[in-house]
C-alpha positions in Angstrom: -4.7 -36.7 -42.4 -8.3 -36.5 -41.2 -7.8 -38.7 -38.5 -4.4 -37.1 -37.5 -6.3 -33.9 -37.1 -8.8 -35.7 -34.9 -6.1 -37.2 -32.7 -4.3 -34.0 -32.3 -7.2 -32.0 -31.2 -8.3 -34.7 -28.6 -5.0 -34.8 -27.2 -4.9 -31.0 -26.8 -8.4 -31.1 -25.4 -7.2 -33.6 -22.8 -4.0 -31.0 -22.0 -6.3 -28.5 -21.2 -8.7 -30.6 -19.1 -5.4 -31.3 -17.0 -4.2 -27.6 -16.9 -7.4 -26.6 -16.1 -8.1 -27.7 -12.5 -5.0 -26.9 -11.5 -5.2 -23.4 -12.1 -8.1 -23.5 -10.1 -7.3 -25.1 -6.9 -6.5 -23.2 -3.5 -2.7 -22.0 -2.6 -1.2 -24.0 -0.3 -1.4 -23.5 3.0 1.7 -21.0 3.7 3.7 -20.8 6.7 3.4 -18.7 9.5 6.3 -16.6 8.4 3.6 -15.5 5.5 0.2 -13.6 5.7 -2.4 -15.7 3.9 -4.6 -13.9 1.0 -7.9 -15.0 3.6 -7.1 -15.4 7.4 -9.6 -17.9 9.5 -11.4 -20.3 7.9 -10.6 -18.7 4.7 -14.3 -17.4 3.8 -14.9 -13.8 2.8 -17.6 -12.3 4.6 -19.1 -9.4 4.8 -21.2 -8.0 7.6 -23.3 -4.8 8.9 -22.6 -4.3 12.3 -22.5 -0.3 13.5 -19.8 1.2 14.8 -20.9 4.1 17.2 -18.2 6.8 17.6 -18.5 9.0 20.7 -15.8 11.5 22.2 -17.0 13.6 25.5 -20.0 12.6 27.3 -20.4 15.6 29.9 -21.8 18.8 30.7 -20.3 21.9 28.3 -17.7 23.7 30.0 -18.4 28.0 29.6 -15.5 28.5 27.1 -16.2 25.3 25.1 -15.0 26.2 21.5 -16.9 24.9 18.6 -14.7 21.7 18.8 -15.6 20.7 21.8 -19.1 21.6 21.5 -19.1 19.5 18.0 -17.3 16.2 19.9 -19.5 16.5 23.6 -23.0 14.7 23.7 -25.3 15.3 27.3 -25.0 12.5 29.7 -29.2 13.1 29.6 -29.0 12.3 25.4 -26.7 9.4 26.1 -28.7 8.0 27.8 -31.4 8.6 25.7 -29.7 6.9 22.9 -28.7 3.8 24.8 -32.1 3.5 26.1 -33.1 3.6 22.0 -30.9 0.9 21.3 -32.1 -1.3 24.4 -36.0 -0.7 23.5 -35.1 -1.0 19.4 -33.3 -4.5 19.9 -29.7 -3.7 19.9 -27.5 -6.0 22.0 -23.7 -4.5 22.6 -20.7 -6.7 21.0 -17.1 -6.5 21.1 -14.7 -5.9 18.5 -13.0 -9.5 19.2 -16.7 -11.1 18.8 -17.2 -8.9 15.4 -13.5 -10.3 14.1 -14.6 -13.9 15.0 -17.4 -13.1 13.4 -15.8 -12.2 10.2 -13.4 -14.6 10.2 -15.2 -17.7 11.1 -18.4 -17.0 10.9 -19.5 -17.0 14.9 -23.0 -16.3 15.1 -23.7 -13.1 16.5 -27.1 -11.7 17.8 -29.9 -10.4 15.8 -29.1 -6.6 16.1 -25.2 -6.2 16.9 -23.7 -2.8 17.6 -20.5 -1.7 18.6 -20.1 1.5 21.2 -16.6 3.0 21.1 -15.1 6.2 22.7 -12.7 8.0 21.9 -9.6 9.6 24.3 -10.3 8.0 27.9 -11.5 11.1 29.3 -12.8 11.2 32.8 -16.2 11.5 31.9 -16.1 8.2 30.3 -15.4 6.6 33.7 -18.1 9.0 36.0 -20.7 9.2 33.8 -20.4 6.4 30.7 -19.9 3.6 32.7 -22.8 3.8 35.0 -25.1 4.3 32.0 -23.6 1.3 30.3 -23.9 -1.1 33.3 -27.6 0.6 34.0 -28.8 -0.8 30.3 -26.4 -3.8 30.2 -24.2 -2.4 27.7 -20.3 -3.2 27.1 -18.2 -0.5 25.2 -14.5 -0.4 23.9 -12.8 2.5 25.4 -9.4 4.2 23.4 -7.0 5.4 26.0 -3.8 8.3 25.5 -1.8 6.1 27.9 0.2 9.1 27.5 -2.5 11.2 29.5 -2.6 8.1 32.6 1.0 8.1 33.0 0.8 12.0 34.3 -2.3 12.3 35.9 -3.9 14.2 33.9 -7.6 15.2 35.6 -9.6 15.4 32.6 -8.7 12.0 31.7 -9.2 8.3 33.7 -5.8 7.6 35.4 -4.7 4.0 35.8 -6.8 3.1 38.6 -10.4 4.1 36.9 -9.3 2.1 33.8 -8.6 -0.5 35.6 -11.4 -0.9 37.1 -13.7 -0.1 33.7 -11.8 -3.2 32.1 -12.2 -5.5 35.4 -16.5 -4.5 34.7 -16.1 -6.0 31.5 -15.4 -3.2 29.1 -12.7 -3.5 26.7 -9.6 -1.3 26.7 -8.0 -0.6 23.7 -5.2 1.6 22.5 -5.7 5.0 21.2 -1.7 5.4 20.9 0.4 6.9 23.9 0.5 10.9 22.8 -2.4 11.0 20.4 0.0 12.6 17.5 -0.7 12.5 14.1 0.7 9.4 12.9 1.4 9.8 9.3 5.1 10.8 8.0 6.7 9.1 10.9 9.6 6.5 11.4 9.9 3.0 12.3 10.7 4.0 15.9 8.5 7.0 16.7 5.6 4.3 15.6 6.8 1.6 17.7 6.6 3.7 20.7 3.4 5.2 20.1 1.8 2.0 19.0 3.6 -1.1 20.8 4.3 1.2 24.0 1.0 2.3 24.7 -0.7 -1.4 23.9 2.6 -2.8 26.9 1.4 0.6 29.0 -2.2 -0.7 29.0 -1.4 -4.8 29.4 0.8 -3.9 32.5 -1.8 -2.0 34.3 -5.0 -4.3 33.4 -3.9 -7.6 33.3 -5.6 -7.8 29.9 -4.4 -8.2 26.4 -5.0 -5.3 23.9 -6.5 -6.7 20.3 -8.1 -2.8 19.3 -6.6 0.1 18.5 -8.4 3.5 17.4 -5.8 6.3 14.9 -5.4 9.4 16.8 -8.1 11.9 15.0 -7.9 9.4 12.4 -4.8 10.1 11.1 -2.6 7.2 9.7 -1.0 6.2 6.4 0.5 2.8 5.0 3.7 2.6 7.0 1.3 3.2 10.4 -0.3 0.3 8.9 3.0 -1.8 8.2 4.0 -2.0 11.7 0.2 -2.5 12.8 0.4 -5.6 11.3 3.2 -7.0 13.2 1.2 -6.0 16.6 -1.2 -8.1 18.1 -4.1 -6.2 17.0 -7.2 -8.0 15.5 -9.1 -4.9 14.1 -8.2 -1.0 14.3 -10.9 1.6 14.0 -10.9 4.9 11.5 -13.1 7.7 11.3 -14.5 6.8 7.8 -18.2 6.6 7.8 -20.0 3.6 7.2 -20.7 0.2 8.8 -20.1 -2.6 6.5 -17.0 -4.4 7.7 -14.8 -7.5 5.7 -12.9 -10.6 6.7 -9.9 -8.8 4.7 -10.2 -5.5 6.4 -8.3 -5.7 9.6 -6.8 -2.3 10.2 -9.5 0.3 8.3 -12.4 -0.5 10.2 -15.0 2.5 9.4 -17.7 3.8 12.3 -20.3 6.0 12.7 -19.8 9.7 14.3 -21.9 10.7 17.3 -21.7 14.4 17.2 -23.1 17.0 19.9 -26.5 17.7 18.0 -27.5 13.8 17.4 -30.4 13.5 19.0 -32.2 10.2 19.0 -33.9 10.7 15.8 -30.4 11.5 14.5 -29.1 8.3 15.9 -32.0 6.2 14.2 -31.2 7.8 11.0 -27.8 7.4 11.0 -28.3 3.4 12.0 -30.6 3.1 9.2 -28.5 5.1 6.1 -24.9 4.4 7.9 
């Protein structure tokens, strides 16, 4: 009976030895029909890169409301900030570079920082991109395609974003009438989303992989049908800078607001 006992517990013992691993082992690898739990090389990373948020870059008009006053930074403190991140070690990145980054580990350099406006206004083009091209800089630029398409003066038109993406800045898509997304349809999303991404392909040549949510406004079926687009990473208005391989679509940034001055700006790269 003893040695019954013994057998019987060595045999389940050896079971579970042969369970065990299997439980253990990694999914197979699923078909591109499927999303896979870890995209790229299948590590989970996580990395602090900043996110700089700015809207306006310009002198105050005379009847600026408190919104506009709270969104608008000088072109003399913009400068000032981008010659803090030149002289503190801050090299510009992309938001492609950051996703290769996360998703197969791609080294980036020592101090990485992303600059991002929002809205494509005109200033971005007369007084943003000499600045950036003065310090070496690159920034990601969210256009209303919407605004392009009729000329509107305060914002670039076609030709001026042309030209920003041709001097190596990337373009991405801020949606094509900057309306709150949440609460919508299927279809309303695909034309905001999908038509302002073909607006801004046509008329640069280049392939959109960004996209920024109107005022920050989305909810989870904006996201279902960002997932079918093209788009490696979208950008919110949540604070912070610590970004994940998993986290495609909720990227969070920091907001530049119209009384950061550069000791602002060092504080808010230091506590996110």
């Amino acid at each position: 009976m003893q040695k019954l006992t013994k057998r019987a517990l060595f045999t389940c013992f050896a079971s579970v030895l042969l369970v065990v691993p299997a439980l253990f082992r990694f999914a197979p690898v699923q078909s591109q029909d499927s999303v896979p739990l870890l995209p790229g090389d299948g590590v989970l990373r996580r990395i602090q890169v900043p996110i700089l948020m700015y809207h306006y870059v310009s002198e105050l008009p005379p009847d600026a409301d408190v919104y506009r006053v709270d969104l608008t930074i000088l072109p003399q403190m913009f400068r000032a900030h981008m010659q803090y991140l030149r002289d503190s070690g801050y090299a510009t990145i992309s938001l492609d570079d950051l996703d290769s980054a996360l998703l197969y580990g791609t080294p980036l350099p020592p101090r990485p920082i992303v600059l991002t406006f929002d809205d494509g206004y005109i200033d971005h083009y007369t007084h943003v991109l000499s600045t950036l091209r003065e310090f070496g800089f690159t920034g990601t630029f969210y256009v209303i395609t919407g605004r392009a398409d009729s000329n509107d003066p305060a914002y670039m038109n076609w030709t001026q974003i042309s030209e920003m993406a041709a001097a190596g800045m990337t373009i991405g898509s801020h949606s094509k009438s900057h309306l709150d997304l949440r609460n919508r349809d299927y279809d309303f999303l695909v034309y905001e989303l999908l038509g302002s991404m073909e607006s801004l392909e046509a008329h640069t040549g280049y392939p959109v992989t960004t996209f920024s949510y109107p005022a920050g406004r989305y909810d989870d079926a904006t996201l279902v049908v960002l997932r079918d687009l093209p788009i490696r990473r979208a950008v919110t208005t949540h604070p912070g800078m610590i970004h994940t391989t998993d986290n495609r679509l909720e990227l969070s940034r920091i907001r530049i607001s119209g009384d950061t001055g550069v000791p602002g700006l060092a504080y808010l790269l230091s506590n996110g």
